[in-house]
MMTF fields as JSON, N, C-alpha, C and O atoms, coordinates in Angstrom:
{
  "mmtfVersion": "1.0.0",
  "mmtfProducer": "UNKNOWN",
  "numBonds": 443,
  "numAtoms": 444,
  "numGroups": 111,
  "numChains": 1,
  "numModels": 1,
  "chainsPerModel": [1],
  "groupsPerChain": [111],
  "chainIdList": ["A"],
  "bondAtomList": [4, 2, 8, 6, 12, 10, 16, 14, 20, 18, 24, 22, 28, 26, 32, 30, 36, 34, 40, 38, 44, 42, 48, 46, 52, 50, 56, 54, 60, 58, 64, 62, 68, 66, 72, 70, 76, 74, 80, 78, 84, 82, 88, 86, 92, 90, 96, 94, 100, 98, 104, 102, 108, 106, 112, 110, 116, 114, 120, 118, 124, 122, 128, 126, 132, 130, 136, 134, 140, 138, 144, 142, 148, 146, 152, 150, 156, 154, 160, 158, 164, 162, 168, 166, 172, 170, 176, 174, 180, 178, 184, 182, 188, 186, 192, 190, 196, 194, 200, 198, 204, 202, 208, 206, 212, 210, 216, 214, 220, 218, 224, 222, 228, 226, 232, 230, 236, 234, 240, 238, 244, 242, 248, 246, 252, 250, 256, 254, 260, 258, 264, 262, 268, 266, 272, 270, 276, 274, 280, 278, 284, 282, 288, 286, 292, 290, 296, 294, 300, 298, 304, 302, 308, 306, 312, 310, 316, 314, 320, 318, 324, 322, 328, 326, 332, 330, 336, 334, 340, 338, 344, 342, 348, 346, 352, 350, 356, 354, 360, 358, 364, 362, 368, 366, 372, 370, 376, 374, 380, 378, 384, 382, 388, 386, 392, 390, 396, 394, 400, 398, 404, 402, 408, 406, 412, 410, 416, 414, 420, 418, 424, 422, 428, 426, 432, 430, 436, 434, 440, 438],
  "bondOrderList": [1, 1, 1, 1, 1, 1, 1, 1, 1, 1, 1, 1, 1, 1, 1, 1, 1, 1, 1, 1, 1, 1, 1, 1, 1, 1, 1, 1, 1, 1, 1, 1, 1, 1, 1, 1, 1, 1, 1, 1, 1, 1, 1, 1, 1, 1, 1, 1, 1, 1, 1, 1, 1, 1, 1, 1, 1, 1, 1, 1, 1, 1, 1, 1, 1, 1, 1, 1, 1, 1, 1, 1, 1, 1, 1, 1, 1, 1, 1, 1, 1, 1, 1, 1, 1, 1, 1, 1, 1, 1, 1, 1, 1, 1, 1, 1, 1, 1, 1, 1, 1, 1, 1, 1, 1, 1, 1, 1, 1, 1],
  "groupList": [{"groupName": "UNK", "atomNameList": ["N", "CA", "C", "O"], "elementList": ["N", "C", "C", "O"], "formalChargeList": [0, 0, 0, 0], "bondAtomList": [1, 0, 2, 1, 3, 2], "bondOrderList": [1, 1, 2], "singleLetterCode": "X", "chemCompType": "L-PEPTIDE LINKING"}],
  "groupTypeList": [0, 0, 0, 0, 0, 0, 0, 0, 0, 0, 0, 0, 0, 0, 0, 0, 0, 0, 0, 0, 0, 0, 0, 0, 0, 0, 0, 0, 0, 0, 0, 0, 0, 0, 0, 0, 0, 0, 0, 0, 0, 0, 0, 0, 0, 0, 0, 0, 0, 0, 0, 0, 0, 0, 0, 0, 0, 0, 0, 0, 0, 0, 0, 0, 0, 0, 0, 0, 0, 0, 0, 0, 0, 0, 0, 0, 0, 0, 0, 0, 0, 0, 0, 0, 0, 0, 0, 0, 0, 0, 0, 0, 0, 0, 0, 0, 0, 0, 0, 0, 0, 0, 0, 0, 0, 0, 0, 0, 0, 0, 0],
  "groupIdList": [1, 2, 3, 4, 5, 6, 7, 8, 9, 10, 11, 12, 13, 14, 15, 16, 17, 18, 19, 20, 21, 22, 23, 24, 25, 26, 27, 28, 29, 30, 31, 32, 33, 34, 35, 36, 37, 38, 39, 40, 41, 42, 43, 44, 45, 46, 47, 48, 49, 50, 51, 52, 53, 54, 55, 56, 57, 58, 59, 60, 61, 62, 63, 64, 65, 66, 67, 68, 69, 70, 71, 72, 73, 74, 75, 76, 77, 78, 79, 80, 81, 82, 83, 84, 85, 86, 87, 88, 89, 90, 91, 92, 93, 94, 95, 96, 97, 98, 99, 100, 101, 102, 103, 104, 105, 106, 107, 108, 109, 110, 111],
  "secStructList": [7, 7, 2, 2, 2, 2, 2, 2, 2, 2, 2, 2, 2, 2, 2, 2, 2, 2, 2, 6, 6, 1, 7, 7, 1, 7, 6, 6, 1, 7, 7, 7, 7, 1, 1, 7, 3, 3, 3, 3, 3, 3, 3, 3, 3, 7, 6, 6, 7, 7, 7, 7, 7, 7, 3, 3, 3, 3, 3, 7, 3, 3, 3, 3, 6, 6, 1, 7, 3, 3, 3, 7, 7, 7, 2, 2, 2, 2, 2, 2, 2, 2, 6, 7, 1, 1, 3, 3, 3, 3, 3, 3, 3, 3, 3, 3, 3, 6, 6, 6, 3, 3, 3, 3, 3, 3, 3, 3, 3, 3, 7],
  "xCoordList": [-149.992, -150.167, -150.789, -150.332, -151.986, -152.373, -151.68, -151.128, -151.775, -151.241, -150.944, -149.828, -152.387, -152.344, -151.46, -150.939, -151.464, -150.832, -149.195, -148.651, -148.46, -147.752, -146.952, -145.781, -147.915, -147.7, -147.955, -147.108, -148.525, -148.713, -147.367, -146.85, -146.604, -145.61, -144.721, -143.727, -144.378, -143.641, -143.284, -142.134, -144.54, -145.08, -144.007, -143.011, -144.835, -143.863, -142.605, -142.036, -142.118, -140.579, -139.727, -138.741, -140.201, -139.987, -139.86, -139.157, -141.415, -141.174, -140.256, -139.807, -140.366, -138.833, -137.753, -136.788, -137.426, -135.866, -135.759, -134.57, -136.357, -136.096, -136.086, -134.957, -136.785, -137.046, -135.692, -135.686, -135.137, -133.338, -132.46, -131.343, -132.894, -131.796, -131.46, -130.368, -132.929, -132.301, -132.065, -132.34, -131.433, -130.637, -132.014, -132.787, -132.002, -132.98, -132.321, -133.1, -131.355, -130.834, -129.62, -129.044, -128.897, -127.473, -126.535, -126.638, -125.467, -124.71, -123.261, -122.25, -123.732, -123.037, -123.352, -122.833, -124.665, -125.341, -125.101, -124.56, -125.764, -125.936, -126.455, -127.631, -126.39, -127.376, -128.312, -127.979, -129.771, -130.944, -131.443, -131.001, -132.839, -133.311, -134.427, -134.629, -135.153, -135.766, -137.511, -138.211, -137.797, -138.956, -139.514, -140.558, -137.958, -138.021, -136.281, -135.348, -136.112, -135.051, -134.861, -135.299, -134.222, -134.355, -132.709, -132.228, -132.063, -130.456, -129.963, -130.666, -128.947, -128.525, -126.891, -126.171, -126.617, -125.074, -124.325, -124.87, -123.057, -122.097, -122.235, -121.481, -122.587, -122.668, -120.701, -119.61, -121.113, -119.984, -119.589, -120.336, -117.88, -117.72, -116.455, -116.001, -115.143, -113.892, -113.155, -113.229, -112.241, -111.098, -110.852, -111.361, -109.924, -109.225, -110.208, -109.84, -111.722, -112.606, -112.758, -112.753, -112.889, -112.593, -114.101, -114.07, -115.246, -116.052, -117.217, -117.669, -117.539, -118.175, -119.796, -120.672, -119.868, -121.419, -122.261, -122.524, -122.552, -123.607, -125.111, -125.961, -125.495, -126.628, -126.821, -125.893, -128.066, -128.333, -129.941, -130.865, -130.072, -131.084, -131.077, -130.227, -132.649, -133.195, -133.967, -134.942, -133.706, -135.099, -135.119, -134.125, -136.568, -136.719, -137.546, -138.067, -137.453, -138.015, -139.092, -138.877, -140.265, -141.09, -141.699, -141.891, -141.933, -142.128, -143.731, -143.946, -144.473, -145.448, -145.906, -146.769, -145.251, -145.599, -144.081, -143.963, -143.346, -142.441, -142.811, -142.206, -144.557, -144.271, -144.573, -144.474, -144.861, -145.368, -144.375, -144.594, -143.216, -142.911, -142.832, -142.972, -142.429, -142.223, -141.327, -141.277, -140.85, -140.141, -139.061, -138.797, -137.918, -136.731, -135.74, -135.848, -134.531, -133.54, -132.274, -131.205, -132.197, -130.711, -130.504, -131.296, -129.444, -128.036, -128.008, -128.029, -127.916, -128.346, -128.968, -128.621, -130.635, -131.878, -131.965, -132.797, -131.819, -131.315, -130.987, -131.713, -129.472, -128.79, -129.349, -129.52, -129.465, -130.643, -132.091, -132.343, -132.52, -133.627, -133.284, -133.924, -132.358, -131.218, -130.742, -130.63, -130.387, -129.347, -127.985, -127.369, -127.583, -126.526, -125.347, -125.477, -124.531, -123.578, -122.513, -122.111, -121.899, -120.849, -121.173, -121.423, -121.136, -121.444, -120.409, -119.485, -120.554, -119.901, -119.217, -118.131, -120.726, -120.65, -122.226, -123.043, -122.413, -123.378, -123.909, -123.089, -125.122, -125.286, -126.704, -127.525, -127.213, -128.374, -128.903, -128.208, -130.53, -131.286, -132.215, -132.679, -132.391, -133.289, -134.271, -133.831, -135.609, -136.404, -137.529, -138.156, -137.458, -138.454, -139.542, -139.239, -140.542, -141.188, -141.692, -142.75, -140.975, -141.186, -141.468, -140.431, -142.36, -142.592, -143.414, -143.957, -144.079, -145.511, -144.887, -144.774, -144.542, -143.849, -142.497, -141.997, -141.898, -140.354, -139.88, -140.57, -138.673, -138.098, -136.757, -136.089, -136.422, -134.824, -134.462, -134.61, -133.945, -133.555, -132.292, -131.484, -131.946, -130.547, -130.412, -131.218, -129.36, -129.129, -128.048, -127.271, -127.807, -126.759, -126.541, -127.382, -124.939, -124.328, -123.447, -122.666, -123.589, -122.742, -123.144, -124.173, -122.614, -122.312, -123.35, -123.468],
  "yCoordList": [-14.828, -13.603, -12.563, -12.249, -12.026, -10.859, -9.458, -8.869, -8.997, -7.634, -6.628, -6.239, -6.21, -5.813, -5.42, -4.361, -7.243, -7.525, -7.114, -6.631, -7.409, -7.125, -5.713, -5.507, -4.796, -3.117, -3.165, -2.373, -3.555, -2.794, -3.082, -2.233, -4.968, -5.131, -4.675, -5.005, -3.776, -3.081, -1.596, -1.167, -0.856, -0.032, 0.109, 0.735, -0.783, -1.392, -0.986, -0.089, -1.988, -2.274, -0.658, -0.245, -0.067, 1.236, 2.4, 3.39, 1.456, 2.777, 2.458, 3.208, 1.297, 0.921, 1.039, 1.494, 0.753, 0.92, 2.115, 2.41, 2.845, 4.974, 5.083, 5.391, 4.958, 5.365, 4.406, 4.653, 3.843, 3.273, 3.494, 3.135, 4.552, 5.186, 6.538, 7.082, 7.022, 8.687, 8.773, 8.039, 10.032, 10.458, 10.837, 11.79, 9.717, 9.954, 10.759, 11.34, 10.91, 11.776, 12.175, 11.851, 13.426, 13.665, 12.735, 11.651, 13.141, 11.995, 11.589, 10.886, 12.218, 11.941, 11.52, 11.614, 10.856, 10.365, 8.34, 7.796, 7.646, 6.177, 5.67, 5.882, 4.93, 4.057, 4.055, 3.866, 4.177, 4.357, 3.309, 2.872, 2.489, 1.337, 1.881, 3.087, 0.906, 1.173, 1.354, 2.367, 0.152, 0.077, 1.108, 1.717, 0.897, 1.546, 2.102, 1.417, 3.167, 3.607, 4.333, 5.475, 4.054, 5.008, 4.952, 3.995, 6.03, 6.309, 7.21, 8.115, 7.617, 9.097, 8.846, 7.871, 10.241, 10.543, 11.547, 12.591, 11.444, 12.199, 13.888, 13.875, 14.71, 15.765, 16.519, 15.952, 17.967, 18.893, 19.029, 19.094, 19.009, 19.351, 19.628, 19.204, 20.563, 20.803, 20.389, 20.863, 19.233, 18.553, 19.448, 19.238, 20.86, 21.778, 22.791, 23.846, 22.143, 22.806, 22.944, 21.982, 24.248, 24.039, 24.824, 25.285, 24.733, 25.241, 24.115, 23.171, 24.149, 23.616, 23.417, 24.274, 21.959, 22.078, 21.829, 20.815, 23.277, 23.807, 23.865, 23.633, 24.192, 24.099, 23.125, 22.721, 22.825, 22.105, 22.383, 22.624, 22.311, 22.943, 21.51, 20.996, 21.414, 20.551, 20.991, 21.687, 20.696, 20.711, 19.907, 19.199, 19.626, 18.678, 19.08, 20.154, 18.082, 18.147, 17.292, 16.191, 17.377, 16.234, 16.303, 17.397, 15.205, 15.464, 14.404, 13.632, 14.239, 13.073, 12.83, 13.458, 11.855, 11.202, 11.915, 12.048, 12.193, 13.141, 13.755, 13.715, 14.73, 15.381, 16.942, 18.09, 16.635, 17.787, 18.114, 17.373, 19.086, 18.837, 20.497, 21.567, 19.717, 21.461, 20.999, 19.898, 22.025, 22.59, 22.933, 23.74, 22.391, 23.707, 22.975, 22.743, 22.54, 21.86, 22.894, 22.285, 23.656, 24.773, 24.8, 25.093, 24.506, 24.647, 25.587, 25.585, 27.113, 28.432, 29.006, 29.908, 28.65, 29.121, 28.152, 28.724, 27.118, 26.153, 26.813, 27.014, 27.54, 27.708, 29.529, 30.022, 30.0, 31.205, 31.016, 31.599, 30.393, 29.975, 29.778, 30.322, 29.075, 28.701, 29.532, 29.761, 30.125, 31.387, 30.593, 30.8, 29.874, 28.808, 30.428, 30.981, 30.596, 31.876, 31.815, 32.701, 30.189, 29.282, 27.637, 27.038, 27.211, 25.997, 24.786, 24.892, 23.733, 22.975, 21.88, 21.653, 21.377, 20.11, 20.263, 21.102, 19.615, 19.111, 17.526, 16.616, 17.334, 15.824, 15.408, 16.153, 14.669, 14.585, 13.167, 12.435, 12.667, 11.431, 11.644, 12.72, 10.641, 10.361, 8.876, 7.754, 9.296, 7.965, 8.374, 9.399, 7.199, 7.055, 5.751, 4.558, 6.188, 4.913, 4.824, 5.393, 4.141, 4.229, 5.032, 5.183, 6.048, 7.158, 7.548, 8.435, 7.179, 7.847, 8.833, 9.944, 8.678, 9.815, 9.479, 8.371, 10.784, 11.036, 12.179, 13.154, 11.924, 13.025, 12.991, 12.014, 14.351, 14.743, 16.066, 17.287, 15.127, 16.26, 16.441, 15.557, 17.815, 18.148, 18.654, 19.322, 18.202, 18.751, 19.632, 19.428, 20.786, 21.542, 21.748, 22.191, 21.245, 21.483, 22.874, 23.263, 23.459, 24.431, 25.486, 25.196, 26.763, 27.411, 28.831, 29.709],
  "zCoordList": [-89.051, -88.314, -89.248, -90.347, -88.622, -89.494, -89.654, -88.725, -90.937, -91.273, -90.128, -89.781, -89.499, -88.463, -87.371, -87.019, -86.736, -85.926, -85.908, -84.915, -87.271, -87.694, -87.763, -87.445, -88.27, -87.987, -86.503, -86.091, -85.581, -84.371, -83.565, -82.839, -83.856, -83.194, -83.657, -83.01, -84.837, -85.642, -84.919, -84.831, -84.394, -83.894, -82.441, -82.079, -82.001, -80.487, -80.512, -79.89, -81.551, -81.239, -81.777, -81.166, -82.739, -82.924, -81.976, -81.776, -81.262, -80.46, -78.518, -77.651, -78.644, -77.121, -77.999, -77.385, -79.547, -79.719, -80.067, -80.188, -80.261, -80.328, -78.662, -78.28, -77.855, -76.718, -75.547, -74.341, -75.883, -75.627, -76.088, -75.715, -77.614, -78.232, -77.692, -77.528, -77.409, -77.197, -75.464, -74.516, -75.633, -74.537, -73.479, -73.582, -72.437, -71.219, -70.227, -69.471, -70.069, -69.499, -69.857, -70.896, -68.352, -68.903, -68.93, -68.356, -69.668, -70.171, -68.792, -68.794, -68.101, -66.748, -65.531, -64.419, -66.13, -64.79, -65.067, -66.029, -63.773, -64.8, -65.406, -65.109, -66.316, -67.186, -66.651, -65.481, -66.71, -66.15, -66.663, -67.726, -65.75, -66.318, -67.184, -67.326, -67.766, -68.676, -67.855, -67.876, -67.261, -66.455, -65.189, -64.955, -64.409, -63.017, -62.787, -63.207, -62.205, -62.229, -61.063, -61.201, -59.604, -58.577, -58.065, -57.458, -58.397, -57.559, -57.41, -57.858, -56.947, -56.718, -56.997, -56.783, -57.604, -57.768, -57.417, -57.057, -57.449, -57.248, -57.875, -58.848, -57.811, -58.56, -58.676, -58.739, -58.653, -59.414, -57.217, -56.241, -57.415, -56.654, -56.771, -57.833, -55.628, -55.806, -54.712, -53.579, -55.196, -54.226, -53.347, -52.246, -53.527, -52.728, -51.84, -51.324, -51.781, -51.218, -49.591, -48.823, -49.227, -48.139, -47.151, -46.01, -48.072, -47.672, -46.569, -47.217, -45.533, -45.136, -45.456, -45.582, -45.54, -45.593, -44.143, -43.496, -43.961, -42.63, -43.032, -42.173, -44.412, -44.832, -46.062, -46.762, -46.216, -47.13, -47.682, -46.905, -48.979, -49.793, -51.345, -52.072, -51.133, -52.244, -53.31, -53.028, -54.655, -55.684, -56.263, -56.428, -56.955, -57.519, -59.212, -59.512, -59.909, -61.136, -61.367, -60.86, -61.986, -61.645, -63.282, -63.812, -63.893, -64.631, -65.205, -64.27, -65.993, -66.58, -67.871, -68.485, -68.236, -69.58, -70.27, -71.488, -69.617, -70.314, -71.479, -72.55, -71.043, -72.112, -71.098, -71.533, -70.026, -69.075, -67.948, -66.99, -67.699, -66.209, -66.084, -66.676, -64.594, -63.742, -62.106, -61.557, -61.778, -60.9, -61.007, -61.898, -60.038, -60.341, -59.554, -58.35, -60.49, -59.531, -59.96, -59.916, -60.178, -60.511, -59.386, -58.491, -59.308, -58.273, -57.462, -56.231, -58.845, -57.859, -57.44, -56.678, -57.863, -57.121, -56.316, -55.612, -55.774, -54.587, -53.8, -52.827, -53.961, -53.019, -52.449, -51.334, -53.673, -53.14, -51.974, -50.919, -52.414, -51.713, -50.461, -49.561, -50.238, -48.6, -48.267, -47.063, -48.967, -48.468, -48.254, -47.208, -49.001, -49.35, -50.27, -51.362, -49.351, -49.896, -50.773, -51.527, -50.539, -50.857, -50.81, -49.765, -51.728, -51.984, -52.138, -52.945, -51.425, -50.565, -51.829, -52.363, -51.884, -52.953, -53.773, -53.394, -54.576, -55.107, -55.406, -55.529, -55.492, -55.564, -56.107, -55.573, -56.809, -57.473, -57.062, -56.357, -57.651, -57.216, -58.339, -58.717, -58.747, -60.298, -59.897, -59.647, -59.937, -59.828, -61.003, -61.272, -61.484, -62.928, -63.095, -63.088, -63.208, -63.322, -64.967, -65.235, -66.042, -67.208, -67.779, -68.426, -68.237, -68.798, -68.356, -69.014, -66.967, -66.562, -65.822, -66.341, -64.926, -63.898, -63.639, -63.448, -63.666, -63.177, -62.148, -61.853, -61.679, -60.814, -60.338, -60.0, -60.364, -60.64, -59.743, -59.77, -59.004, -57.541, -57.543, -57.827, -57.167, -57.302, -55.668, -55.02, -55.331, -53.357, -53.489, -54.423, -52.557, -52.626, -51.084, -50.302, -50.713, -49.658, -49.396, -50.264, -48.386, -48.387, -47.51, -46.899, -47.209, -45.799, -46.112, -45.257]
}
């Protein structure tokens, strides 16, 4: 095998075992795949809650090459935007297609 060849698969493997080391996301979401990644979770919510969810309000995060993103998934400009007064539950959805494009939607339930 040439020198080359050698540094470039060196290269590689450096750069998928840094890129499985660091934190792709928050640390309370699930294991995310590496290739393709599309699911949604449980967000922040309170047992003794007694607020109804009558409205509902979405954002999303979009991001490419993860080195460029934009939009807006906060909870409370969500629920501003709705006119969400009291907030019900929360709940999120993460789809990734390797590092080309991503997106990270946060939903907010509530009255």
């Amino acid at each position: 095998m040439r020198r080359s060849s050698k540094v470039l698969i060196a290269i590689f493997f450096t750069y998928f075992l840094g890129l499985s080391c660091t934190s792709i996301g928050d640390s309370y979401r699930p294991i995310p795949g590496l290739l393709y990644n599309s699911m949604s979770f449980d967000g922040d919510f309170n047992p003794q809650n007694t607020v109804r969810p009558l409205r509902f309000g979405k954002g999303c995060v979009h991001h490419i090459l993860r080195i460029y993103s934009w939009g807006d998934a906060a909870a409370g400009s969500i629920a501003w935007r709705e006119l969400i007064t009291k907030i019900s539950y929360i709940d999120h959805s993460v789809t990734d297609f390797f590092i080309f494009y991503g997106r990270y939607c946060t939903y907010v339930y509530g009255e």
